[in-house]
N, C-alpha and C positions, 0 to 999 in steps of 0.2 A: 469435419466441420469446416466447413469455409468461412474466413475471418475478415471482413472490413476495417480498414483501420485508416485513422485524419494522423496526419505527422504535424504537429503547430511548433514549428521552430524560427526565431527571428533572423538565421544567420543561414544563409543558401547552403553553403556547405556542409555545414552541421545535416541540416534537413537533408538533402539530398544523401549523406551518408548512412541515416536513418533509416531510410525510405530503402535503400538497397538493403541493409542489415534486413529488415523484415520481409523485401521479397523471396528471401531466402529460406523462411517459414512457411514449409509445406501446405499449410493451411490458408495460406495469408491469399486472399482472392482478388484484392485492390485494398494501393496504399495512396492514399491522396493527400497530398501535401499541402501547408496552409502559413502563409508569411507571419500574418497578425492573428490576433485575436476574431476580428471581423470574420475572417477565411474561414477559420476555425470553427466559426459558430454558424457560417452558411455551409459548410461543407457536413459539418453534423444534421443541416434540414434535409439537406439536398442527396446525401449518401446512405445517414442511415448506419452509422459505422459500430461495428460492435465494442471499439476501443478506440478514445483515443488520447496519443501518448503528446503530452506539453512541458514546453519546460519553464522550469519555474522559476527562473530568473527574472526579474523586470519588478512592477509592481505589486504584492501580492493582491493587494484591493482589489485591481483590473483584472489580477489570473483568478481572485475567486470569482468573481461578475462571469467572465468567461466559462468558466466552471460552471455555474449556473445556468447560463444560458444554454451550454448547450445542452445539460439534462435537461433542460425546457423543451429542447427542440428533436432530441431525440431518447432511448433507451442507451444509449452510450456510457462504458465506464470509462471514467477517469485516471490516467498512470500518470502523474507527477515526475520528468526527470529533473533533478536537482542539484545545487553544487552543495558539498557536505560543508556544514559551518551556518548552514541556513535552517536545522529544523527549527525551529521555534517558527516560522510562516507554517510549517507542515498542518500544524494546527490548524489554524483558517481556512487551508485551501483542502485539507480534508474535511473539514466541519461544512463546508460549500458544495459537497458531494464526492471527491478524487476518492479512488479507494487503493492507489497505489503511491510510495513513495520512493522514487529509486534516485541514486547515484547518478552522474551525468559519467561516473568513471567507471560503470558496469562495463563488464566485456559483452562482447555482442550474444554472443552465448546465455548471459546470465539476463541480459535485456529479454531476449527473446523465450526463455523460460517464467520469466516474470507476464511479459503478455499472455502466456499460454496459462497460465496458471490465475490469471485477472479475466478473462476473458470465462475459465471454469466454473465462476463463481466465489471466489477467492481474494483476498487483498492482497498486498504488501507493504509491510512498512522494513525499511531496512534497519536491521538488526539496530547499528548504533545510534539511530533516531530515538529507538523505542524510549528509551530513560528519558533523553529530554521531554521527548514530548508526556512522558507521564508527571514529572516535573511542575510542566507548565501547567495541566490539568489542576493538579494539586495545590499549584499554588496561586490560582484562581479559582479554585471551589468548584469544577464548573462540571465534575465528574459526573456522566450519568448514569454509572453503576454504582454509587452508593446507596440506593434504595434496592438493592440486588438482595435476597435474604442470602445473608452470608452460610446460615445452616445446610441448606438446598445446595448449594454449590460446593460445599466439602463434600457432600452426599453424594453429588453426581460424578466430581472429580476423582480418580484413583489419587494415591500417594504421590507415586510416580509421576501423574500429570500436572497434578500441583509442583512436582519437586520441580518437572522441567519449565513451567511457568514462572517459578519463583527466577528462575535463571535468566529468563527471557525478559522478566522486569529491570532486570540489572544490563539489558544491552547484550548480551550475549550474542554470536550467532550460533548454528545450529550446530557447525564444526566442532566453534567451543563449548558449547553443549556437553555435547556427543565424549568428545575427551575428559571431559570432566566429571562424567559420571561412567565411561569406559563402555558406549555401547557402541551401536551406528549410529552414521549422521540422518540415514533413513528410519531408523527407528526415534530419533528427536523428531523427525518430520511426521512422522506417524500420532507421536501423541501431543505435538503441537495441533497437528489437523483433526484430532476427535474433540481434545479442549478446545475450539473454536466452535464445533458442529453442537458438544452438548450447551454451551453458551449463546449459542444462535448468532455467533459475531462472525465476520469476516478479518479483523487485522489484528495483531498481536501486540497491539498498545491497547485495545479495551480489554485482551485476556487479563496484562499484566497490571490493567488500575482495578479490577477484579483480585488480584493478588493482593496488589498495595494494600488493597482494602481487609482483606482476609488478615492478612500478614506485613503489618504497616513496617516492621521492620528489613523487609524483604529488601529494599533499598538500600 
């Protein structure tokens, strides 16, 4: 699959280091780079890009507008990089369309697995966001799986996928998963990614306010 991708980074270097990280992505077919917002939102008309990655520093009002506009302008997903200390914006700028949230401290490796894996069909939120941001959900009412019938989804849910859900509510990553219940890290991957497909969600903060909700003490 050949991948298009906009890099919207404020700081040249940054970007430019970006931009090399992903041509490195066997798939990656053209990476096009964008200073501002503005760039970012003509280069989403004008390319067509299957992903692209912004970072979230600055003001979040302006990155969700941005956000927005460029799902206007094209089929494009959204990968938020971020400095940790900041999710509580993740909120908005996910609710604005992003369906990724990553670390500005990812290794290039982990960056370029998250595009491939966002790009699939798939979100990201990183692991120690998830709590805040369910958090925040909660303590502005703003959930909108609480009209989810709670019955149907223990039903659809195994033990097991709830058990690892319930972990995943609590900020977990998959590692500490994984150790804490003594499987693999691939097998947490595995029944985080069927919980998401029988729930029709793509990121692991609506799995776990599905959880909150089931098991309010899960927190």
């Amino acid at each position: 699959m050949a991948v298009k991708l906009v890099v919207f980074h404020e700081e040249d270097l940054v970007r430019a280091a970006l931009s090399q990280v992903l041509q490195r992505w066997p798939e990656t077919e053209a990476v096009v780079e964008a200073a501002d917002a503005d760039q970012a939102v003509r280069a989403a008309e004008v390319h067509q890009p299957d992903l692209v990655i912004m970072e979230a520093r600055g003001n979040a009002s302006e990155r969700a507008a941005a956000i927005r506009a460029i799902k206007e302008q094209s089929d494009a997903d959204v990968l938020m990089l971020a400095e940790e200390g900041r999710d509580r914006d993740a909120l908005h700028l996910l609710g604005s369309g992003a369906v990724g949230w990553l670390y500005n401290s990812a290794t290039a490796e982990e960056l370029i697995g998250v595009a491939q894996q966002i790009v699939s069909g798939c979100g990201f939120i990183e692991p120690a966001a998830v709590r805040t941001l369910v958090e925040t959900v909660a303590d502005h009412n703003i959930s909108a799986v609480d009209r989810i019938d709670g019955e149907r989804l223990r039903s659809a849910l195994t033990s097991r996928e709830l058990e690892v859900m319930e972990h995943v509510s609590r900020g977990l990553s998959n590692q500490q998963i994984a150790s804490r219940l003594s499987v693999s890290e691939n097998t947490v991957k595995t029944h985080v990614s069927r919980t998401l497909n029988k729930l029709g969600m793509r990121s692991r903060v609506e799995a776990a306010l599905v959880v909150r909700n089931l098991h309010p003490t899960a927190l």
